[in-house]
N, C-alpha and C positions, 0 to 999 in steps of 0.2 A: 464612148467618152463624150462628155457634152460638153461643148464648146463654150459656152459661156456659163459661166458661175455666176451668182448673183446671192451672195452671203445675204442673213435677215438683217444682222449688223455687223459690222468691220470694229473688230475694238481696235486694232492695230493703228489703221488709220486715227485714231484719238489722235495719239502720239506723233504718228507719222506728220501729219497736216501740221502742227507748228513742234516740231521736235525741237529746233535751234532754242527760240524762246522759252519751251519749258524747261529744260536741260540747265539753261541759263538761271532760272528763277528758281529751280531747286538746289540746284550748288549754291546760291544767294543764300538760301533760307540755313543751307545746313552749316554753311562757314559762319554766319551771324550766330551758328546755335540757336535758334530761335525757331522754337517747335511749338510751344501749347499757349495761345491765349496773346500772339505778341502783333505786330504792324500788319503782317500777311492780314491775318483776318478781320481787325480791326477795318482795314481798307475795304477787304471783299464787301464785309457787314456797312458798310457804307456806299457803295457801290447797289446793295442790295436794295436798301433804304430809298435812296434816290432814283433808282430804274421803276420799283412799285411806289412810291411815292409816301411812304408809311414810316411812322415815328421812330418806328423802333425793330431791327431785326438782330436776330441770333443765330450764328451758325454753331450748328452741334452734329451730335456722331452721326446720325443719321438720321432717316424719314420715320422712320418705327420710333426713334425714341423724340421728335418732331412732335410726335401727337399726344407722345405719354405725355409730355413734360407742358402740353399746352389742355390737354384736358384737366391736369393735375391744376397747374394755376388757373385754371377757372375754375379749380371747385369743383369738380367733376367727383366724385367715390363711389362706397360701397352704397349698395341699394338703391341708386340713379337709373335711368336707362337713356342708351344715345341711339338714337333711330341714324341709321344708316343703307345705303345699297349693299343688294347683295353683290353686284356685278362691280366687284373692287378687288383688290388686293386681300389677303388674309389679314398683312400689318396694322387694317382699319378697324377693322372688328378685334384683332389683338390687342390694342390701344388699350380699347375702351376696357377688354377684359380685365388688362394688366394695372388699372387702376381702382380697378375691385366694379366695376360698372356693369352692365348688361346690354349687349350690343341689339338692338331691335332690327331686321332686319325687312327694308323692300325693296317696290318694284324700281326699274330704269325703266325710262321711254323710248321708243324711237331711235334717238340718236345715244341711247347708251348711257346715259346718264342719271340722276336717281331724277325721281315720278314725285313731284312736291305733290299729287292727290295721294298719292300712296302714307307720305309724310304724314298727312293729315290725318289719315285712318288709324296709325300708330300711336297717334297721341295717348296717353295713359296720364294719371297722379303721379307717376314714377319717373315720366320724361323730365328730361333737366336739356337737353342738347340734341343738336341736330348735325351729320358730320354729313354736308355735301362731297362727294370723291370729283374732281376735277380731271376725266379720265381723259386720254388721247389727245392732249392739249386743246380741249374746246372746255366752259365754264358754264357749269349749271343754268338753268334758268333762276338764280340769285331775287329778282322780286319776290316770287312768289315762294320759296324758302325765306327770304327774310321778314314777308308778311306774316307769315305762318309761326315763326318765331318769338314775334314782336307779340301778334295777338295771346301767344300762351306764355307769354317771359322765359321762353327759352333759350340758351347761348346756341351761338354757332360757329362750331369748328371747322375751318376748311380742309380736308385734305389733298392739296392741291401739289403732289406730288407729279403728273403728269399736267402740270396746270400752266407752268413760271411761262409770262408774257402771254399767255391767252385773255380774252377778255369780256366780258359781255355789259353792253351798255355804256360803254368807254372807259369800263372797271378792272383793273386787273383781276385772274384771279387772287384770291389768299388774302383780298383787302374788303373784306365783305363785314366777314362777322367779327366775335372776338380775338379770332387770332388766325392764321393761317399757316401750313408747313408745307415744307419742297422738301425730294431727293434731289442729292448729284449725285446718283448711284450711275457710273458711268456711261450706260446707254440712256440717261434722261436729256432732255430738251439741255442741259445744261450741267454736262456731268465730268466730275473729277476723277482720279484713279483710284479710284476706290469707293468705302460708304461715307458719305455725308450726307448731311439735311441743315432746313434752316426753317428758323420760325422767324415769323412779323407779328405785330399787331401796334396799333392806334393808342391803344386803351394803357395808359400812365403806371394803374394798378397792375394791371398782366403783363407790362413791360417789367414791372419791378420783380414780379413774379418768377419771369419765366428765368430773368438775369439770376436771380438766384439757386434756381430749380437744376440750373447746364452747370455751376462750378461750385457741388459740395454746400452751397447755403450760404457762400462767401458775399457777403456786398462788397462795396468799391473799396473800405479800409481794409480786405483781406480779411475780416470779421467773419464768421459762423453766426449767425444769426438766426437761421434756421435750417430745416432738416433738408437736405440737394440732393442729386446726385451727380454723376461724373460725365456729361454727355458734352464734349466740347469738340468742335471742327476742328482737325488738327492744323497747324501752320502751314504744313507744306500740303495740305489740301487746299488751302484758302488759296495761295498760291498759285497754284493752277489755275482754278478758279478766275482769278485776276486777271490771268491771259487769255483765259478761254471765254469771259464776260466781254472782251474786245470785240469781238468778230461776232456775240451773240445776236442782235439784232438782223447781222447781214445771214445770222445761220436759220432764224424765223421766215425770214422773206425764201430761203433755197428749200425749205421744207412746204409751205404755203404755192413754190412753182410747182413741185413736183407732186403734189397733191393736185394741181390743177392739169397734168399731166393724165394723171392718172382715173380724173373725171371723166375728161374729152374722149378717153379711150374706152372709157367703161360705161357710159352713162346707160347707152343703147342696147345693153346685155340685159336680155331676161334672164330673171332668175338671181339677180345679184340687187344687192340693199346697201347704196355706197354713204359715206360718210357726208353730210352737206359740204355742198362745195367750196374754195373760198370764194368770200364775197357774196354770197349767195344771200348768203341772211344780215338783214344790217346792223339785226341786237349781238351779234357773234363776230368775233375778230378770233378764228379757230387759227392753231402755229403744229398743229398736227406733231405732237410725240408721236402719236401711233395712226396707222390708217388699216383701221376697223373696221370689214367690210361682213354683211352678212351673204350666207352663199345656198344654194340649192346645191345638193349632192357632194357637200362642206369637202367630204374628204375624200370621195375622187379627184375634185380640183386638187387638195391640197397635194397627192402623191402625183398627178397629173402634172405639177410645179417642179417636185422635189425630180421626177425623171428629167425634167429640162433644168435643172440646175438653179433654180430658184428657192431657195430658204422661206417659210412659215412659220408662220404659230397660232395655235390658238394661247389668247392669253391664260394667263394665272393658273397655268397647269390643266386649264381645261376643266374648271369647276368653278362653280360659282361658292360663294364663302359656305351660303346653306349646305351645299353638297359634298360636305368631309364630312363624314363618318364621325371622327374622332374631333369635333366639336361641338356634337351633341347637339347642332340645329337644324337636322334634318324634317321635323316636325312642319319647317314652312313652304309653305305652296305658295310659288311665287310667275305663275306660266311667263310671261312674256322673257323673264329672266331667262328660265330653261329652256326656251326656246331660242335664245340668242347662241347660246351655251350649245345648240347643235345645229349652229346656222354659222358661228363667228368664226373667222380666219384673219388676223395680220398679213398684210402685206409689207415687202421690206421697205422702210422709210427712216431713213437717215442723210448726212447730209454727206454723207462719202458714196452717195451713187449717182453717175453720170445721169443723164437725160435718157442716153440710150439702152440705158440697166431699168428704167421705168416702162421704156416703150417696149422694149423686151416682156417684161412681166406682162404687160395689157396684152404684148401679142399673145402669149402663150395662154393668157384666161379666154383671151377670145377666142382662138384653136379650140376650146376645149366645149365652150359653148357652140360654136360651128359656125361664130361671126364673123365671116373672112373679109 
């Protein structure tokens, strides 16, 4: 029996950490009746605005339907194509599918994030967009995707799903291009009980768009005006939300310690590829969703972990988007990707693990590497 447990994440603890408050603000919402479209989210949606700084946000169902309803209002369709990383979630490349589009797929760099040379080489007569993924809470290298953009009049969508409060250049993610989208899927940087998402954006036009796009086509007089669908935040997710936006800033700064925790302890291991450290870089203000390390002998360590009671992952199932079978893009050769892909490990990073649940973990990768 191993003595200490070290879960990848604690959903319980969500709840646990401010139970009183939330308990409080959902009996609020449900005695008001005030479920779809009412003050909860109006507030959060303001709340959002003001933390990134951006004209205009909307919370809806989720991050999947974040990207539809932000590709859709910018004109995104059939016979388009959106160059994106392979080394993302499926929902990125599903996006673009599910708006009749053709997802282009390349490389990451280094730190895991898409390759703007790679962008470049993608380019065709058929690009219309470019969907930087905002992975592990660090934010693209954003100039030189936005230069690249600008030069071929292409939009850019953010998927800044792992992104909310990262920043690069003193820019938040998700306030870059034409629009931007978040999950609160419960283990994100900033997550409610359940699925939600939110979209931003600057731009007048795609504000008016996207309001129409989340409620059915309705504008402000409850008018149909055009063709919507149904993707709205529900109230007592906003809600949460509201409480759990209190304490966010102070939960960036505890994710940011123990990322630097976990530097100090690892830096001097051969055979390991750690995430830049914070502060390290001064174009990057990284808030660590995830800490993404690469490893030599990936999955010794990993069972190496799991016998001392420490929780892993490799992300997104352990494939990169090219490597499903049953999406038909297996045709791309993409090495540095695939090569991440059997090098990558998660380590647990949330804000429900003590100091001594970090040093733990470095002990136990250093044991394994022989760095006593």
């Amino acid at each position: 029996m191993v003595a200490r447990q070290v879960p990848f994440f604690n959903y319980r603890a969500l709840f646990e950490s401010q139970e009183k408050q939330i308990t409080d603000a959902v009996v609020d919402v449900m005695r008001r009746g005030a479920y779809i479209l009412q003050q909860d989210l109006a507030e959060f949606e303001r709340r959002l605005r003001e933390f990134l700084g951006v004209k205009y946000a909307f919370g809806v169902a989720d991050g999947t339907n974040a990207l539809i309803i932000a590709l859709r209002a910018a004109g995104i369709g059939t016979g388009d194509e959106v160059i994106v990383p392979s080394h993302t979630y499926v929902a990125s490349a599903a996006s673009i599918h599910f708006v009749g589009a053709t997802p282009v797929l390349v490389e990451c760099r280094d730190d895991h994030l898409i390759d703007p040379a790679g962008v470049r080489r993608a380019i065709t007569a058929r690009t219309r967009a470019i969907m930087p993924v905002q992975l592990n809470g660090r934010t693209a290298a954003m100039d030189e995707i936005m230069a690249i953009a600008a030069e071929h009049g292409l939009k850019v969508i953010e998927d800044a799903a792992q992104g909310l409060g990262s920043r690069f250049r003193g820019r938040f993610a998700g306030t870059f291009g034409a629009a931007g989208t978040f999950s609160f899927y419960p283990a994100k940087l900033l997550g409610c009980f359940g699925d939600g998402g939110g979209v931003v954006t600057n731009d007048d036009a795609m504000g008016e768009q996207l309001a129409l796009l989340r409620d059915h086509g309705r504008d402000a007089r409850g008018e149909v005006v055009a063709w919507g669908t149904n993707s709205r935040l529900d109230n007592l997710q906003a809600a949460i939300l509201n409480i759990k936006f209190q304490s966010f800033a102070a939960d960036l700064d505890r994710r940011r310690w123990l990322a630097a925790i976990y530097d100090e302890g690892l830096r001097d291991v051969s055979g390991l590829l750690l995430p830049p450290a914070p502060g390290s870089d001064p174009d990057h203000h990284d808030v660590y969703q995830n800490y993404e390390i690469e490893a030599e002998r990936r999955d010794e360590l990993k069972k190496h972990l799991e016998d001392r009671g420490v929780r892993t992952i490799i992300q997104f199932g352990a494939r990169a988007v090219h490597q499903y079978e049953g999406l038909g893009l297996t045709h791309y050769r993409l090495p540095r990707t695939e090569l991440l892909y059997r090098r990558a490990l998660l380590l647990p990073m949330n804000t429900s693990l003590s100091d001594d649940d970090v040093q733990y973990v470095v002990d136990c990768i250093r044991g394994f590497y022989g760095c006593h």
